[in-house]
N, C-alpha and C positions, 0 to 999 in steps of 0.2 A: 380243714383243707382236704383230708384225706375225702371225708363225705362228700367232697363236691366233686372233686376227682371222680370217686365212685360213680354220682351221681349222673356226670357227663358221660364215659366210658356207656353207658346203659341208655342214655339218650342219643350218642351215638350209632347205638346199635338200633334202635328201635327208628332212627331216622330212615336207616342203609332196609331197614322190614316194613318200611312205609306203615308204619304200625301209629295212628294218630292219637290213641286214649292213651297209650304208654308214652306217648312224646309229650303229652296237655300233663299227666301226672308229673312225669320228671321234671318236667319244665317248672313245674311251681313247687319241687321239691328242692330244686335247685338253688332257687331264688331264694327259698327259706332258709337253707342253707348258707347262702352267699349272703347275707341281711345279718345273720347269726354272728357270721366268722365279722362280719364287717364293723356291727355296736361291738365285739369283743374285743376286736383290735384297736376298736375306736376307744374303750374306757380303758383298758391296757396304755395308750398312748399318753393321755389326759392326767392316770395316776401316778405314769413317770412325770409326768412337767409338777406333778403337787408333792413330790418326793424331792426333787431337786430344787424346788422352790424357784420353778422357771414358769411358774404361772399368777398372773395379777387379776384381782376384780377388777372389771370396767362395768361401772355403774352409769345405765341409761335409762331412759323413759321408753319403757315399751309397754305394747298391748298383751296384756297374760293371756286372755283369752284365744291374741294369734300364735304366740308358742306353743301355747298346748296344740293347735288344732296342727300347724307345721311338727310337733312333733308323732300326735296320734296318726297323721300318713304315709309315716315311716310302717305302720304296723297292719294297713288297708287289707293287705291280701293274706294276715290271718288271721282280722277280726270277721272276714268273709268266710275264711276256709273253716273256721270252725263255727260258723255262724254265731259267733257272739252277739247279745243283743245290748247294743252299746249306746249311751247317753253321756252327753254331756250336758250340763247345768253350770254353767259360766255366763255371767251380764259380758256382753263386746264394751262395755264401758269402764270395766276394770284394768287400770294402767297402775305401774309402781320401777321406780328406778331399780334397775336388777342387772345382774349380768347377767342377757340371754343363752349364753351357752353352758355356763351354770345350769340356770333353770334346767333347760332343755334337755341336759342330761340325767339332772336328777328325776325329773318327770319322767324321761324315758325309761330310767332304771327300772322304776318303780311299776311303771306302767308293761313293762315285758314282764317281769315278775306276775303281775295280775292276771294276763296273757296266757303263759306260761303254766299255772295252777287252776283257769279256769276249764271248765271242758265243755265241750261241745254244746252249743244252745245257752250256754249261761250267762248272765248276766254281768254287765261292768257299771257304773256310774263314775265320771269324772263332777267331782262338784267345790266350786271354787265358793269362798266367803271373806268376805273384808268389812276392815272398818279403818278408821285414821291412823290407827297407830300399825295393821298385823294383816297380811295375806294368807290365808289356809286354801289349801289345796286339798283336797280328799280322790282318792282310787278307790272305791269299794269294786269288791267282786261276792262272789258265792260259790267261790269252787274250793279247793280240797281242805284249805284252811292249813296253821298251825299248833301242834301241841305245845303246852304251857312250856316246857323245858327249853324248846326252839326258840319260844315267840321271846323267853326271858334274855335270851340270849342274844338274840339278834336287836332286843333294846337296849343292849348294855354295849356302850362304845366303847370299850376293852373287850370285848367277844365277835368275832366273826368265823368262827363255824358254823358249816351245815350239812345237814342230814337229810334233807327231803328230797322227793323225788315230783317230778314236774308231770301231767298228766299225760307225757309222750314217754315214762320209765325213766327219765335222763333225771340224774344225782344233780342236783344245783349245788355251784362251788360255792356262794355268797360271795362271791366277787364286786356284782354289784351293790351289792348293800353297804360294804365295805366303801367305795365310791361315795356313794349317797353322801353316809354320816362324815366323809371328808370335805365335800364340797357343804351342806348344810351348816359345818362349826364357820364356812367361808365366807358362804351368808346372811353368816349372823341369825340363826333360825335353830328351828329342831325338827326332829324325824322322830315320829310316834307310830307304831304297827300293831295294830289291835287285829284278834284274829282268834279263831274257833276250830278245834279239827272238824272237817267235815261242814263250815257254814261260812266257808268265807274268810275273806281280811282288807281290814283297813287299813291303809297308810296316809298318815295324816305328816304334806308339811304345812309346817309355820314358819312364816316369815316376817321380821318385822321391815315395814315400808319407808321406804327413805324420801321423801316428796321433796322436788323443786321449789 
């Protein structure tokens, strides 16, 4: 909040100086900001209701392939600003009883995380696979990657510490990770993060499909 604060007080000023490239910056620094504070508040709110057990699965028939896509444009203007070079590889004919706001958060998680460690020009792949019984999901990137001691860690649901830093210097809390592996035991699935320092990570979920 403070950062957005900042961020207007400057925009602000650059309004009052008719100053047009410092207003187009602040302006999308803003937003990235205000996006930031927003999923943070938002998984903040969500891990209160899974704490107090004020929240219920509502399992429906929905399209995986339009979650994903309603979720990925939450994230438009900085898979733009850092020119990520982004693919998705999902059939539009993959459907599976889910609760979409489950999904959609866990996808998000995962997917700012990917975001967040890629840098500039690099690569993402979204790539969905099924069969009758199991949904997998995959995020691959190729940006800063995981060391072994991290990566052990953050696959071991009794551990959520973290130590790395995201390619803008900012320390990640594992806040969302911590999320993730809560809503995934809800589920009924798992969370897999395979990853490399220096070449990337994958995070694979698994879901099993509940059919009509």
């Amino acid at each position: 909040m403070h950062q957005i604060l900042t961020i207007s007080n400057k925009l602000r000023q650059a309004f009052q100086k008719k100053e047009k490239k410092k207003i187009e910056l602040f302006l999308k620094q803003n937003k990235d900001a205000a996006t930031k504070t927003y999923l943070l508040l938002d998984n903040l709110l969500y891990w209160i209701r899974l704490q107090s057990s004020g929240m219920t699965i509502t399992r429906e028939k929905h399209n995986i392939s339009e979650l994903i896509k309603q979720t990925i444009s939450i994230f438009n203007v900085t898979i733009i600003d850092k020119t990520i070079h982004f693919k998705v590889e999902c059939s539009a004919l993959i459907f599976a009883n889910i609760d979409a706001i489950m999904f959609k958060i866990l996808f998000r998680n995962l997917l700012d995380n990917a975001l967040k460690f890629t840098p500039e020009n690099g690569n993402i792949i979204v790539k969905c696979i099924e069969n009758k019984y199991r949904l997998v999901v995959m995020i691959k990137d190729n940006g800063l990657g995981i060391g072994k001691e991290l990566l052990t860690d953050l696959n071991d649901y009794n551990t959520i510490e973290s130590s790395i830093t995201d390619t803008s210097g900012k320390r990640s809390t594992g806040f969302g990770i911590r999320l993730c592996k809560s809503f995934i035991k809800k589920l009924g699935g798992s969370l897999k993060i395979l990853s490399e320092k220096g070449k990337g990570t994958t995070s694979i979920i698994s879901i099993f499909k509940i059919n009509s």
